[in-house]
C-alpha positions, -999 to +999 in steps of 0.1 A: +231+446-451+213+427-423+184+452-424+181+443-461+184+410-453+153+412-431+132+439-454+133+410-481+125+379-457+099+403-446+084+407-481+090+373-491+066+359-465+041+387-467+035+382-499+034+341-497+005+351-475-011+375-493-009+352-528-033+328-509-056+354-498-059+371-532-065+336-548-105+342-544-102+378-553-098+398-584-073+423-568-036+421-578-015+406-555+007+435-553+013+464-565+047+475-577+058+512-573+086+529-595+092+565-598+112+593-585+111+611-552+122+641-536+127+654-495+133+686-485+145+690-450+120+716-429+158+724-412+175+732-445+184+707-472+172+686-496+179+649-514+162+639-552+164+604-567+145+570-581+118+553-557+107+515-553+085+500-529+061+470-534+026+473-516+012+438-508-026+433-485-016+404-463-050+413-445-080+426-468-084+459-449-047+464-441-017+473-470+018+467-464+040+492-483+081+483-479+099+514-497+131+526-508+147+559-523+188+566-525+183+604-522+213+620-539+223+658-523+255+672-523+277+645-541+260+613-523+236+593-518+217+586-484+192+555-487+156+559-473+136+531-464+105+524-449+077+504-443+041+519-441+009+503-428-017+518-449-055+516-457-073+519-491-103+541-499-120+539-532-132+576-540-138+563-575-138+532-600-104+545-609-092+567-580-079+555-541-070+576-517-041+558-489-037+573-458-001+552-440+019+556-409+051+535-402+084+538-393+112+548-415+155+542-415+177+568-431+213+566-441+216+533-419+214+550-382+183+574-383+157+559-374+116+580-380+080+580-379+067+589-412+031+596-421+019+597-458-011+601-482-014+584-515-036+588-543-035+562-567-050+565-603-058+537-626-070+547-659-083+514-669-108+493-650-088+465-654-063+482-628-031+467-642-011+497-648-018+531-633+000+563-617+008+577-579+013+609-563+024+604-526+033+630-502+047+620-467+061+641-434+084+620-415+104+627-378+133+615-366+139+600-330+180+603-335+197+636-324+182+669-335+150+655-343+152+668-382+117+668-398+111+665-437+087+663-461+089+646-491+070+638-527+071+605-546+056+601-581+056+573-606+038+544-620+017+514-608+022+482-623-001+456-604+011+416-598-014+392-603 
């Protein structure tokens, strides 16, 4: 409940900085992140369920991506949650391509590395609603090391 606690403060005063810094650009905000996301365990096992995370560019080369997935397998749920430092390329007017690294918590005591790639697609020019497809590989540093790779996909909605 603590690490909540401090995910949220965390968010809270990232994105109190980043409101100011967007002020003089036309880019959202932030960028909310719903959808549903899968991992499958490279030792055996595998977890399915709804994604959230919030994006927010407290530095305007730099996105901050705080995530979370309960991954249901087997009868329960194990919460993933993670927070990714990532950096935008624009392959298009309506494509980007996010490369991230950062560290990850699973079910409260496993703590990971987790590397990802994100493309994000917005239709519109206008950029205010839109679609992802993210893939990530993440490693634990608890006991047995377990490895996984996983699949998010869902929609954009962009803050102002």
């Amino acid at each position: 409940m603590i690490r909540h606690a401090a995910i949220l403060g965390l968010i809270a005063a990232v994105a109190s900085f980043s409101v100011n810094a967007k002020a003089e650009d036309k880019e959202p905000s932030a960028v909310v992140e719903i959808g549903g996301a899968g991992e499958w365990g490279l030792g055996g096992g595998s977890g399915f369920g709804p994604s959230a995370a919030l994006e927010l560019s407290p530095i305007k080369s730099l996105l901050l991506e705080v995530g979370v997935a309960p991954l249901f397998s087997g009868g329960h749920a194990e919460w993933d949650t993670d927070l990714l430092f990532k950096k935008s390329f624009e392959l298009s007017k309506t494509v980007e391509f996010e490369p991230g690294i950062g560290p990850a918590w699973s079910g409260g005591t496993k703590i990971a590395g987790e590397v990802s790639f994100q493309f994000m697609i917005w239709p519109s020019s206008e950029r205010k609603l839109g679609y992802f497809l993210e893939s990530s590989y993440s490693y634990s540093f608890s006991n047995g090391h377990e490895q996984s790779l996983g699949m998010s996909v869902g929609l954009l909605i962009a803050i102002p």
